[in-house]
C-alpha positions, 0 to 999 in steps of 0.5 A, spaced: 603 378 819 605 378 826 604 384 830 601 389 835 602 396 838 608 397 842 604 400 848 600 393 848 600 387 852 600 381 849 596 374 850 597 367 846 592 363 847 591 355 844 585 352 844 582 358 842 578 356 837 572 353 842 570 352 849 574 356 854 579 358 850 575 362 846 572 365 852 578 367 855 580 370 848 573 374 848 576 376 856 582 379 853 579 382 847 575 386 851 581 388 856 585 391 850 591 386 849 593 383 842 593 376 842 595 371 839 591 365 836 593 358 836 589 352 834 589 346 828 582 349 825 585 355 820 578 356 817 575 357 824 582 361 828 580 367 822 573 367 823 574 367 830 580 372 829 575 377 825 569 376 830 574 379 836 577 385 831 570 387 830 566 387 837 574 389 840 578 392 835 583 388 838 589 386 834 590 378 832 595 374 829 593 367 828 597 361 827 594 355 825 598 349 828 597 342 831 600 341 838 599 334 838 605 334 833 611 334 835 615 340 833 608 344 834 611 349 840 618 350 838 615 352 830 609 357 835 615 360 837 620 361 831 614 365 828 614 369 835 621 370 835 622 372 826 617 378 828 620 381 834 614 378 838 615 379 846 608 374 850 606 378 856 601 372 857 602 365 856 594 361 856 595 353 856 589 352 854 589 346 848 588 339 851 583 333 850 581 326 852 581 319 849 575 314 854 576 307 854 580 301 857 587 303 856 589 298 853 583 298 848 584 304 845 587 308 839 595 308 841 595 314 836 590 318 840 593 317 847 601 319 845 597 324 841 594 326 847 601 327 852 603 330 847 599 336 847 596 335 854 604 334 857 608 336 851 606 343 847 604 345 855 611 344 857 614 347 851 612 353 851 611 355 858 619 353 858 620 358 851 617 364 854 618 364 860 625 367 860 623 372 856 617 374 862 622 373 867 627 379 863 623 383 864 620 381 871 613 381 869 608 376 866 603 371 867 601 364 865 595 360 865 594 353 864 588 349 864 587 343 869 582 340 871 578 337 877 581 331 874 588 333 877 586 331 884 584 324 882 586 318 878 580 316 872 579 309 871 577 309 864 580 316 862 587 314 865 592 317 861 588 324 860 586 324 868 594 323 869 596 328 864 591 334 868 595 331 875 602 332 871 599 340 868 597 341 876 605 339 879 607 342 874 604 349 874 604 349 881 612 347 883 613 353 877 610 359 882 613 357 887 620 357 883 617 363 881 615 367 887 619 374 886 621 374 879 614 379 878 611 373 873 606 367 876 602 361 874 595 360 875 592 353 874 585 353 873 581 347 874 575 346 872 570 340 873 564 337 867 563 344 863 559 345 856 564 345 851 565 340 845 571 337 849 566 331 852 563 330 845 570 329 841 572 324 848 565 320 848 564 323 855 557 324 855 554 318 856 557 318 863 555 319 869 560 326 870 557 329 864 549 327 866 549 332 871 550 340 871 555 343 867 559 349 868 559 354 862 565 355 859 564 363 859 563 362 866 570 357 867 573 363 863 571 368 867 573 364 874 580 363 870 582 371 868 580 373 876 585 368 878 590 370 873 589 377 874 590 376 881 596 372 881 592 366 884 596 360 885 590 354 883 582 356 882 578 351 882 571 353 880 565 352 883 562 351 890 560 343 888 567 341 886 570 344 890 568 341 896 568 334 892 576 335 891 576 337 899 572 329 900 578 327 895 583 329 901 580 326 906 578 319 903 582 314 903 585 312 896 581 306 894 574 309 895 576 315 891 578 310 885 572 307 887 568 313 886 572 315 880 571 310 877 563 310 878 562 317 875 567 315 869 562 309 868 557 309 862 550 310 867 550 303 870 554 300 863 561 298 863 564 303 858 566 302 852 573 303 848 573 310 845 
């Protein structure tokens, strides 16, 4: 049953099952918020559920729901809706890649990745927010990506949905300012989750060297939120590395881009 006390607020997070969505989860449990639970893994969704109840005794609803399908986010928000829940705090944290030559790879994948890297995000940030901006008060945390700021030869369609999540998230803020909510995005580059294994990311030179833990991106993400912070990029590395990004030309950033995308010295190979 959906639900929480009435002098709580309360956060939905999807993706929030691994990674940093279950970090973030973790922080806003501890912080006293109820939450809202959205992931496609019903059987981990309740395991991670009873996790928080105890070490938190925070109030959890899950809703077990695949976003790269269409539908997903007007079906999260229905459920919201029927049982009187308002969202205080909105995290986009679901998403994934698919690696290859474009034209070799899984068509299926790729649209349902827009779907759920673009789509969903849209969706729900555009179904929730009238409710914050009612009440002059909310905030949104969407999860880009070091990615956002270069295209990725060889991840092109991932790489282009993160430019679309940074674009987007901050013209919002900027629409935004005043009405009491703000948008944060968070941008990460390689961490240690499960997201590099599922999109044959390992093998790559981006992934060969050190990993950010999603704890610490997690943490790094709430600060920012919490503060109102437009666009976090974590860590001192990457964040000199997207400052070489503005001021190189175009062609050597796609050059890098697409060494680092490579598999070691080999030439990748479709996902």
């Amino acid at each position: 049953m959906i639900g929480g006390s009435v002098d709580r607020k309360t956060v939905l997070v999807t993706g929030a099952t691994s990674g940093i969505g279950y970090e973030l989860a973790k922080l806003f449990a501890r912080d006293g918020f109820d939450l809202v639970l959205v992931a496609r893994n019903d059987r981990r969704l309740r395991e991670v559920a009873d996790e928080l109840r105890l070490s938190a005794g925070a109030a959890i609803t899950v809703i077990s729901e695949d976003l790269s399908q269409q539908g997903a986010a007007e079906h999260i928000h229905r459920q919201l809706t029927d049982a009187g829940v308002e969202v205080d705090v909105l995290v986009n944290d679901a998403g994934f890649s698919v690696y290859g030559p474009f034209w070799m790879t899984d068509a299926q994948r790729e649209w349902q990745m827009i779907q759920t890297n673009i789509v969903a995000l849209t969706q729900l940030t555009y179904l929730l927010l009238p409710g914050m901006v009612a009440r002059r008060s909310g905030r949104i945390l969407n999860l880009g990506s070091t990615a956002s700021f270069a295209p990725g030869p060889f991840s092109a369609v991932y790489g282009a949905s993160k430019a679309y999540v940074l674009s987007f998230s901050e013209a919002l803020a900027e629409e935004l300012r005043g009405t009491g909510v703000t948008v944060t995005t968070l941008c990460p580059g390689p961490t240690k989750t499960e997201f590099a294994e599922r999109a044959h990311l390992t093998s790559t030179n981006l992934f060969r060297g050190r990993l950010s833990s999603a704890a610490d991106v997690a943490r790094a993400g709430y600060r920012a939120l919490m503060r109102g912070q437009t666009t976090v990029v974590v860590g001192l590395a990457n964040q000199l590395l997207l400052l070489t990004i503005r001021l190189s030309p175009r062609t050597l950033v796609l050059k890098v881009s697409r060494r680092m995308l490579q598999m070691g010295s080999q030439r990748p190979q479709a996902a």
